[in-house]
DOLUM-492099 format. One record per residue: x, z, y of N, C-alpha, C in turn; residue in three letters. Coordinates in steps of 0.02 Angstrom, whole numbers, plus 50000, padded with zeros to 5 digits. Example, Ala and Ser with C-alpha at 12.3 -4.5 7.8 and 13.67 -1.06 7.14 Angstrom:
BEGIN
506605039049716506155039049775506605039049835ALA 506425035449888506845035749947506455039450002SER 
END
This chain:
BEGIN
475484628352021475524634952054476074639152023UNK 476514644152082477024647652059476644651151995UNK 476954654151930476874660551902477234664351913UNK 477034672451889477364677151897477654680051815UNK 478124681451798478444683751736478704689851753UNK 478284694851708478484702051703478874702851626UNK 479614705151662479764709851585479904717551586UNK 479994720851535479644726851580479154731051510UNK 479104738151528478654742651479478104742251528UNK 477404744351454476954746251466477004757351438UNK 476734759351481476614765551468476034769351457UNK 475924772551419475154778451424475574785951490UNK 475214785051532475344789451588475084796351583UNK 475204801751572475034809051567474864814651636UNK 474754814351688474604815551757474384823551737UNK 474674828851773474294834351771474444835851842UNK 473924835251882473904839351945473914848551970UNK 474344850051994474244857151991473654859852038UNK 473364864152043472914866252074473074872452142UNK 473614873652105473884879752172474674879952158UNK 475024881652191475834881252193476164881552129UNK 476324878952087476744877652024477294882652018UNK 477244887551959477674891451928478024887451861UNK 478774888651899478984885951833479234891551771UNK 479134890151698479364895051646478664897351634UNK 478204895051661477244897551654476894891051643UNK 476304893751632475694890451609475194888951652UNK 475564883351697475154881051751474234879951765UNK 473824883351795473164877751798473064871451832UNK 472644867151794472554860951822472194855851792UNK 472144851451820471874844351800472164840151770UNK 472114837151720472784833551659472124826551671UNK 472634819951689472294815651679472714810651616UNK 472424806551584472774799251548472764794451572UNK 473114787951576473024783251610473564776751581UNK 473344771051597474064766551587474314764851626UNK 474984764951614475654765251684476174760251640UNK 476774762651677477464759251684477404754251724UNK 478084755451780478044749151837477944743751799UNK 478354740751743478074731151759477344732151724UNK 477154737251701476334734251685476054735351742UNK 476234740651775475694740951831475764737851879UNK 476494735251900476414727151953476104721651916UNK 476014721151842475754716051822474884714851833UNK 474814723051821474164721251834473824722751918UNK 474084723751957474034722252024474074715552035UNK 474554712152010474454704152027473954701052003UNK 473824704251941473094700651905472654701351960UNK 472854707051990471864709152021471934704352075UNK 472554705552109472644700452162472514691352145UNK 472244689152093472114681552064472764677452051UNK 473164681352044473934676552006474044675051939UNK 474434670551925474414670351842474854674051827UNK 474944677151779475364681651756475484685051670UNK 476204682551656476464682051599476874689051587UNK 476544694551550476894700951534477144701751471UNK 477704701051477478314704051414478474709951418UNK 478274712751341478644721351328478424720951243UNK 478634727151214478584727751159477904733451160UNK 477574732351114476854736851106476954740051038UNK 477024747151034476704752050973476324750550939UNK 476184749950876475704747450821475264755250821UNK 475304761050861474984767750837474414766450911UNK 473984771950880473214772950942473454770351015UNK 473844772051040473994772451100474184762951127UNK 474444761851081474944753951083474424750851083UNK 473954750251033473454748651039472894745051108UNK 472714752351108472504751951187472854748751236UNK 473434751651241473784745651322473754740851293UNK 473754740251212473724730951217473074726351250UNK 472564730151206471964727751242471574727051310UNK 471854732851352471824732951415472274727951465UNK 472844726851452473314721251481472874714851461UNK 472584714451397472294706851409471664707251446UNK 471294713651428470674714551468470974712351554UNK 471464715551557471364715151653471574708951660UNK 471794702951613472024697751650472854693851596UNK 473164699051590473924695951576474074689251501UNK 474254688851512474654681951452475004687751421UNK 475244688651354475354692251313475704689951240UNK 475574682651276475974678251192476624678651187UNK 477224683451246477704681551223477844688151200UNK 477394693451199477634700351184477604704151127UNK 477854710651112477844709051015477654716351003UNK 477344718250949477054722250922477514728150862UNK 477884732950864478264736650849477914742050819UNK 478254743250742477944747850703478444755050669UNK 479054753650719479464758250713479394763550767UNK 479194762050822479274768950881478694769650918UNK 478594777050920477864776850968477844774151031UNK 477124774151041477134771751124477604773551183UNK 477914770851208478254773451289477554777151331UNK 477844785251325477504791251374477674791351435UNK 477484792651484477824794451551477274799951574UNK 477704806251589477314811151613477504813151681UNK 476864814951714476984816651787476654824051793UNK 476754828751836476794834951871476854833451947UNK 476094834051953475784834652032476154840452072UNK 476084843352118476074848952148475334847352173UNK 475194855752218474514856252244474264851152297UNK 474794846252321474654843752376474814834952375UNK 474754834552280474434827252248475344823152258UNK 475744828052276476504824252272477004825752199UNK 477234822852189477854822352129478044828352138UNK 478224832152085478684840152069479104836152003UNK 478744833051953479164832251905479094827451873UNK 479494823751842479344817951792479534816051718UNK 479424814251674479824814551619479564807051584UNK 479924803951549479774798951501480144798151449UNK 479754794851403480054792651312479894784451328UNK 480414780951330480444772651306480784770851278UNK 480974775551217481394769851173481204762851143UNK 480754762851159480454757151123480744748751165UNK 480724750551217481124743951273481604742951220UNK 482074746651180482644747051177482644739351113UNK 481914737851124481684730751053481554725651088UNK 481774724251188481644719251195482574718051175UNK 482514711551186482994708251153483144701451181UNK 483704696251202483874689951212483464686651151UNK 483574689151094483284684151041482364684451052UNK 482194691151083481464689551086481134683951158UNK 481674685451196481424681751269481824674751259UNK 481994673551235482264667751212481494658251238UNK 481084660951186480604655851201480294657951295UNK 480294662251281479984664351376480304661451420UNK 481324661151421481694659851454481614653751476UNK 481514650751414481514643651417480854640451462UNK 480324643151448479634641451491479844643251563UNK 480004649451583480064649851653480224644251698UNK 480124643251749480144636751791480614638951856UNK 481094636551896481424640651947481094640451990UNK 480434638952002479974642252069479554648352052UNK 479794650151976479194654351966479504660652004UNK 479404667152000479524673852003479444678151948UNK 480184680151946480294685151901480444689651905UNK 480064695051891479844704151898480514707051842UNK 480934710351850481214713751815481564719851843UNK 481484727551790481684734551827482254737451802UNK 482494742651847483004746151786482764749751734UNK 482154751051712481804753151645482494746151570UNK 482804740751584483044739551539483814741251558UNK 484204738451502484844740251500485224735351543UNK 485944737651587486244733451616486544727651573UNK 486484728851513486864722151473486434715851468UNK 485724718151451485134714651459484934710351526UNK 484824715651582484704712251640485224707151667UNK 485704707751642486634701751655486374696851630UNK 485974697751541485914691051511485354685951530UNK 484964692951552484094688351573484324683951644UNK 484884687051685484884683051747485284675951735UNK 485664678651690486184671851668485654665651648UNK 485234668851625484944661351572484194661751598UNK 484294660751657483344659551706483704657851785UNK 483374651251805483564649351873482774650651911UNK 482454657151878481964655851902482044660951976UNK 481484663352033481654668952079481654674452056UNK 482334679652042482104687452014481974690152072UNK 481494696752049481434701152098481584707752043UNK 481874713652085482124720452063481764726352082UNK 481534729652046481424737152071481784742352043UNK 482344745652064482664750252024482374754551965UNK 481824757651991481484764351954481554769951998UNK 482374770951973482584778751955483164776351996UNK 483364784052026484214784452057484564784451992UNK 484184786351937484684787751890484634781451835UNK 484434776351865484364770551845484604764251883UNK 484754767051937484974759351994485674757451995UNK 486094760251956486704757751924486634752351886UNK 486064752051851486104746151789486044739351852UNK 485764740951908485924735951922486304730651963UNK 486884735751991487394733152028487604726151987UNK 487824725451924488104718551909487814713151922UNK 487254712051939486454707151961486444706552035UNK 486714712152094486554710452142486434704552178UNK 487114700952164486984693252195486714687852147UNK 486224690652139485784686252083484964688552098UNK 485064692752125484214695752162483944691052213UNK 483374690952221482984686252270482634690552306UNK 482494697252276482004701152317482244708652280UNK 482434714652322482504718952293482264725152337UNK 481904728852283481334735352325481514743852281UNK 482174743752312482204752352298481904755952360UNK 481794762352347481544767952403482424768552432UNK 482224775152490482764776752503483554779552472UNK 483204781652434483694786552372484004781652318UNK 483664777052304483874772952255484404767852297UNK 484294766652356484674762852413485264765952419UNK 485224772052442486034776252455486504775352370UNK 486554776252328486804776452262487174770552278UNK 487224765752319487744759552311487884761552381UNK 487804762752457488004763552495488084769852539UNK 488144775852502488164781052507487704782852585UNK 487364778752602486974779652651486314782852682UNK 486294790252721485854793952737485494787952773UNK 485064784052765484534780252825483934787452866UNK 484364786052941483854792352964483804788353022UNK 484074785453066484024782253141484174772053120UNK 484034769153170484004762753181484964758853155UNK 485274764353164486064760253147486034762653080UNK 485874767553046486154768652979485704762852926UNK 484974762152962484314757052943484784748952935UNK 485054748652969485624740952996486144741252953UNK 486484747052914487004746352902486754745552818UNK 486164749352810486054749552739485734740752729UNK 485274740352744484944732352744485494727352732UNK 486004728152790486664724052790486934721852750UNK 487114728052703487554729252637487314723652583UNK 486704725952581486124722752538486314714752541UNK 486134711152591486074703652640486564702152628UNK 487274706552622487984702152616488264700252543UNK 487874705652514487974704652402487494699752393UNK 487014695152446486684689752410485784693952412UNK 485494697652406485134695952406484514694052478UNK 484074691352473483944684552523483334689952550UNK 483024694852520482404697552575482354705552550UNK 482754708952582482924718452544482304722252590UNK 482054724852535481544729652554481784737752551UNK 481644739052591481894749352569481174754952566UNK 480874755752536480314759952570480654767852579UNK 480264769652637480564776052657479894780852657UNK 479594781952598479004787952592478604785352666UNK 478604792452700478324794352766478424790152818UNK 479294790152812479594785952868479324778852863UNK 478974776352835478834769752856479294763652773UNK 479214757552806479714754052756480174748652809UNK 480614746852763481154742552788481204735652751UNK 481174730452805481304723052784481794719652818UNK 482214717052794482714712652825483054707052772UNK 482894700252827483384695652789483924695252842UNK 484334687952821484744684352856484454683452927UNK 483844680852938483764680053011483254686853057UNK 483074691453016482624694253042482744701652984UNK 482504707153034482384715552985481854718253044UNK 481494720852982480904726453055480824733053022UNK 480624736553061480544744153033479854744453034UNK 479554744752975478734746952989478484753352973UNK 478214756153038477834762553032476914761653050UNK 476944767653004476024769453008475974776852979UNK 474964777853011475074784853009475044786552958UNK 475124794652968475094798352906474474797052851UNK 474834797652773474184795152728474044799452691UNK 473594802452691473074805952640473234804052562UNK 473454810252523473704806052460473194809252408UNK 472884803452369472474807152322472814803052240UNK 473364799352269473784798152181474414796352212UNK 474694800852187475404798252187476054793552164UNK 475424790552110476054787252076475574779052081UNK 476154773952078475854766952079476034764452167UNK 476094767752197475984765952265476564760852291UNK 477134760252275477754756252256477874750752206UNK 477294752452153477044745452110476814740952151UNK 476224743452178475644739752230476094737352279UNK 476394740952285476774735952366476914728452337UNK 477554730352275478024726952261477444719552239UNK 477014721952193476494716952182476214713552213UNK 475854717552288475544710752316476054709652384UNK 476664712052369477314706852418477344702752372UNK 477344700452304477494693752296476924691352270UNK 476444692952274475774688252261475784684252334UNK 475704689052414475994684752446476204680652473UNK 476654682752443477454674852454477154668752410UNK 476794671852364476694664552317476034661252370UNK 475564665752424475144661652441475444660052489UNK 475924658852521476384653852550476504659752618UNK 476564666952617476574669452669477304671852661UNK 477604674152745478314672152739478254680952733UNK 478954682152731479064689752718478794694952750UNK 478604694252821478334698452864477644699652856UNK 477424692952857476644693752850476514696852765UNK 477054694552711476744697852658476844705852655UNK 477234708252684477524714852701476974719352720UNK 476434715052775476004719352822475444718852768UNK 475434714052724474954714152666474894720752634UNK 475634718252590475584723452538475654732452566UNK 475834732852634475734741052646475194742652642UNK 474554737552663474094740152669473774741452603UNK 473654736652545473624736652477473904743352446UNK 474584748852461474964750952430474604757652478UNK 474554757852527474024764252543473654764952511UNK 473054758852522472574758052504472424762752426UNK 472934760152359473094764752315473054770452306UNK 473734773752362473934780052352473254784252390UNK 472714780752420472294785552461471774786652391UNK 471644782452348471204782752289471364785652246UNK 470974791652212471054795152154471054788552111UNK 470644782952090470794778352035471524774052065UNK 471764774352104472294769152132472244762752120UNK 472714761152069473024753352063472324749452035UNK 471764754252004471224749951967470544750452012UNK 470834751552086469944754052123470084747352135UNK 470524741752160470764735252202470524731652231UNK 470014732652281469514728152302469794723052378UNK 469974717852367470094713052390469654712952466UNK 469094714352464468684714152536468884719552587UNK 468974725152534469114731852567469804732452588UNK 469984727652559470894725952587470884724952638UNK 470644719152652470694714752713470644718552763UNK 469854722252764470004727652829470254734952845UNK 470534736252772471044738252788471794738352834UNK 471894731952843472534730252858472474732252944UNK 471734727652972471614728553039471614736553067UNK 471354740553019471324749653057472014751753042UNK 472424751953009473224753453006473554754353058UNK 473504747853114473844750053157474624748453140UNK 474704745053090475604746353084475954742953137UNK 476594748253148477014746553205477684744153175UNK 477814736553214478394735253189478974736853256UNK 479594737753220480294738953275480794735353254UNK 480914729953278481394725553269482054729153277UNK 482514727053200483004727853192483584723153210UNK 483394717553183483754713153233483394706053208UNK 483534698553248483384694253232483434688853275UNK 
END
């Protein structure tokens, strides 16, 4: 059976929801939650829930916090032998700022600690990977890093930018991607492209398909998401979603699109999967950890998602 190989931070997540319209330079009221985050842990552990095997590389804090994500990553499932334990830098933080209406106002994070993965640490990992496996890697690392990890693995990568202010690191990799899932914003930064109608949707996908990579995803918030390979692109819309967490909902996709693919479903059908999975999330105050597999399923049937062929 394929595996999946995450490299990638784990984070302690800081969530404060505002309760009524956010003043900035004040002393907001609200709801402060904790939680564990960072995309590759939290696609890692979406695939766990989803029954995949799954091998997570990052460096872990030796202080309270490091701790914990360590034990919880093995609790939910992950392989952990290739990852290493660091007694120089605290845990990677990532803090979020709700607005009243459960959406992003602000974000902030501390990861210096990535800055200890290393060629010499992934070294034995490299070597295990298999080229059918799938390999998870974000712009959370450095562009010098992600050059070396692609050079020396024939395994399938897949990409998630992060950040606009992160999706530079990964232009040198493009034609080395197998699967790549920025939002809209992170998409325009290489093709200066507003996606608002069906030709600008064609022109951005395009771009993507002609640097090599083989199945480009775009999610567009509200607007729906975007898939296109070489023989086929669709536009998928559905209705409006009730948001009771905002963050993870783009993990979840990305996660069970390639859990998926590994159960032998081709891009479309894993597509219509994982939207529903990645609602499913963002509609749950617990999100990425409510994951119930039954409640998936019929999920997918009340959705309703509409596809619009782009071309094929």
């Amino acid at each position: 059976m394929n595996k999946i190989w995450i490299i990638g931070g784990a984070n302690i997540d800081i969530c404060g929801h505002g309760k009524s319209e956010l003043r900035t330079y004040d002393s907001n009221i609200g709801e402060i939650d904790i939680s564990f985050g960072g995309v590759a842990r939290n696609i890692a552990e979406v695939c766990c829930r989803l029954n995949q095997d799954v091998n997570f590389i990052s460096v872990f804090s030796n202080d309270m916090f490091g701790k914990l994500l360590y034990e919880d990553c093995q609790k939910v499932g992950m392989n952990l032998s290739y990852s290493l334990i660091n007694d120089e830098y605290s845990s990677s933080l990532y803090i979020a700022i709700l607005n009243e209406e459960n959406d992003m106002y602000l974000g902030m994070n501390d990861m210096r600690i990535l800055n200890n993965i290393t060629m010499d640490m992934l070294a034995e990992a490299l070597k295990d990977i298999e080229e059918d496996d799938y390999l998870i890697i974000d712009g959370n690392l450095e562009s010098d890093l992600l050059k070396q990890i692609v050079d020396n693995t024939k395994a399938r990568i897949v990409c998630d930018p992060v950040s606009v202010a992160k999706a530079d690191r990964i232009k040198p990799i493009l034609d080395r991607i197998d699967i790549y899932k920025p939002n809209q914003y992170e998409a325009k930064v290489y093709t200066n492209i507003d996606i608002v109608d069906k030709d600008s949707a064609i022109k951005s996908l395009k771009y993507y398909i002609d640097k090599g990579i083989k199945e480009m995803i775009i999610s567009m918030s509200d607007k729906g998401l975007l898939l296109g390979t070489k023989e086929k692109a669709v536009w998928y819309r559905f209705a409006p979603v009730e948001i009771a967490n905002a963050t993870g909902g783009g993990d979840s996709f990305l996660a069970a699109y390639i859990s998926e693919r590994i159960n032998g479903n081709n891009p479309f059908e894993a597509a219509k999967k994982a939207i529903a999975i990645a609602i499913y999330v963002i509609e749950n105050k617990d999100g990425m950890h409510s994951i119930d597999i039954n409640v998936i399923n019929d999920k997918i049937n009340s959705l309703g998602i509409e596809e619009y062929i782009l071309w094929k």
